[in-house]
GUTIBA-137818 format. One record per residue (C-alpha): x, y, z. Coordinates in Angstrom, 2 decimals, decimal comma. Example, Ala and Ser with C-alpha at 12.3 -4.5 7.8 and 13.67 -1.06 7.14 Angstrom:
// residues 2
rec u=12,30; v=-4,50; w=7,80
rec u=13,67; v=-1,06; w=7,14
***
This chain:
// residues 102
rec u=1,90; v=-6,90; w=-33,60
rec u=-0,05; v=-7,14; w=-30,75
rec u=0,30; v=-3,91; w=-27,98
rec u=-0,28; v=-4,55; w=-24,41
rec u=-3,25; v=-2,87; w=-24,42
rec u=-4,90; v=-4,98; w=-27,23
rec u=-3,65; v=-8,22; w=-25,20
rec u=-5,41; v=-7,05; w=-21,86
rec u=-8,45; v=-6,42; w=-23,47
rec u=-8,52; v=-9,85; w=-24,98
rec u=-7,81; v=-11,94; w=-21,29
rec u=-10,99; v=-9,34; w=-20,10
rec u=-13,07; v=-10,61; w=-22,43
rec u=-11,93; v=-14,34; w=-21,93
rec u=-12,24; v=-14,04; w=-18,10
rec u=-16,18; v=-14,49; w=-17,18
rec u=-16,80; v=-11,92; w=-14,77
rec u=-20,11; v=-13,08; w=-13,37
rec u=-21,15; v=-11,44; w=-9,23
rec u=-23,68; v=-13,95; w=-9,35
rec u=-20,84; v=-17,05; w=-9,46
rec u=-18,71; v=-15,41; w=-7,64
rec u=-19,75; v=-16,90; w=-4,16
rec u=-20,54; v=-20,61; w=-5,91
rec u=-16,76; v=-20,36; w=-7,99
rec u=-14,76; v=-19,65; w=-4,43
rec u=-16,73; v=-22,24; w=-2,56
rec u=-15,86; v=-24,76; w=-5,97
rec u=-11,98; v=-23,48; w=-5,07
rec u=-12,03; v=-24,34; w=-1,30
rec u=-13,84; v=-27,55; w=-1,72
rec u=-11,49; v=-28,46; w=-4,33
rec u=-8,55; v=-28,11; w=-1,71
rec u=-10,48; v=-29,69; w=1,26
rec u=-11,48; v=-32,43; w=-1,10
rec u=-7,42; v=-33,08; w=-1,71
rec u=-6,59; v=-32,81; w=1,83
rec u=-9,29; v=-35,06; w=2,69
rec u=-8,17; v=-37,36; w=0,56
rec u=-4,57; v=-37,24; w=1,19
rec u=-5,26; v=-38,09; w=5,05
rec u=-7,48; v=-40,69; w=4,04
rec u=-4,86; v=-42,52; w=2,57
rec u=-2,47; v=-41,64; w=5,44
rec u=-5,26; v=-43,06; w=7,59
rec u=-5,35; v=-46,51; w=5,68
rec u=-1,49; v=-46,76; w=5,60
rec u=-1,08; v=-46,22; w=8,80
rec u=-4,28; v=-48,88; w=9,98
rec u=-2,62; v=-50,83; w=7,43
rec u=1,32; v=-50,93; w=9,47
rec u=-0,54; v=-51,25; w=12,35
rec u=0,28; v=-48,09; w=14,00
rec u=-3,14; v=-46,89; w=15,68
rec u=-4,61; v=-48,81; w=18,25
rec u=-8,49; v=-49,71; w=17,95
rec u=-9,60; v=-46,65; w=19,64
rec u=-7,17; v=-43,97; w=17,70
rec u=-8,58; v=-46,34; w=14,13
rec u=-11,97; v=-45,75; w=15,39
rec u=-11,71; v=-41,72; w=15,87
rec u=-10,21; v=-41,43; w=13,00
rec u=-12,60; v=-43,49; w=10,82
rec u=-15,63; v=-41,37; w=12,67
rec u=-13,60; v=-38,10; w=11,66
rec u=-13,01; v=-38,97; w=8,21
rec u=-17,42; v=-40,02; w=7,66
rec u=-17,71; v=-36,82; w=9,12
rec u=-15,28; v=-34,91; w=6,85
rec u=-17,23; v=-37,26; w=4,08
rec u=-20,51; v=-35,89; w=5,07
rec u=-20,24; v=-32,31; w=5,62
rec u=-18,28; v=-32,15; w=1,72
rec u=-21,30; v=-33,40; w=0,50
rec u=-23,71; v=-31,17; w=2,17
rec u=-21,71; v=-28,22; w=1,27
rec u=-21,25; v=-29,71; w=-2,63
rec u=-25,45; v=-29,90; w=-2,11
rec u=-25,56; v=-26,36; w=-1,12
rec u=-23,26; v=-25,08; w=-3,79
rec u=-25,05; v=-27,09; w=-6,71
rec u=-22,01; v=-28,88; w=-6,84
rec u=-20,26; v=-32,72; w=-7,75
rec u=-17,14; v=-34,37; w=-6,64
rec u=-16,26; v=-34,18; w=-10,47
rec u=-16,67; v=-30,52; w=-10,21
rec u=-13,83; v=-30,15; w=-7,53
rec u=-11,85; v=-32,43; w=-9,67
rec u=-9,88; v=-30,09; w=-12,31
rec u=-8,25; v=-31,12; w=-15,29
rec u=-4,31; v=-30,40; w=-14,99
rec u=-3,87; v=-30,81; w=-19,04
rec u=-1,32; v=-33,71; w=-19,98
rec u=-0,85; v=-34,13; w=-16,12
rec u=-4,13; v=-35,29; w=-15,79
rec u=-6,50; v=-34,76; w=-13,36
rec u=-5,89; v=-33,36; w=-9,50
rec u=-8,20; v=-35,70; w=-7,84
rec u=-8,36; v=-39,51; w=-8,48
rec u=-11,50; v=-40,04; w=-10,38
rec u=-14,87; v=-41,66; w=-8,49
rec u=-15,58; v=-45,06; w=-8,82
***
């Protein structure tokens, strides 16, 4: 029988407790969830281009915005040590979060 006590000490010793990752694991976190978002509006983007409902100008910002979004994501994966198939994490039989890089 396992006690509680035996239990918690076996998640401490599972869970990597490492200050030096710290700062690079909550950067990995908050890319992950800009990466989604970015993604998610980049596909709203294209749909909407796609019924037609931005005019040239509104297609244009948006386009600019979304390169921009594009860049700084890789500047900060740069900084971090970091890949776009880092932010992407494996959600077991669901698969993965992000759509994978062609």
């Amino acid at each position: 029988m396992t006690t509680p006590r035996s239990s918690s000490n076996a998640i401490a010793q599972r869970w990597e407790t490492d200050p030096e990752s710290v700062e690079r694991d909550l950067m990995k976190l908050v890319l992950t969830i800009v990466e989604l978002l970015r993604q998610l509006m980049e596909r709203t983007a294209l749909h909407r281009v796609d019924q037609g409902d931005l005019s040239e100008d509104q297609e244009e910002r948006v386009g600019m915005t979304l390169m921009i979004l594009q860049e700084r994501m890789t500047e900060l994966c740069e900084r971090y040590d970091l890949t776009l198939d880092d932010l992407n994490l494996d959600l077991g039989p669901l698969g993965s979060l992000l759509p994978r890089q062609e």
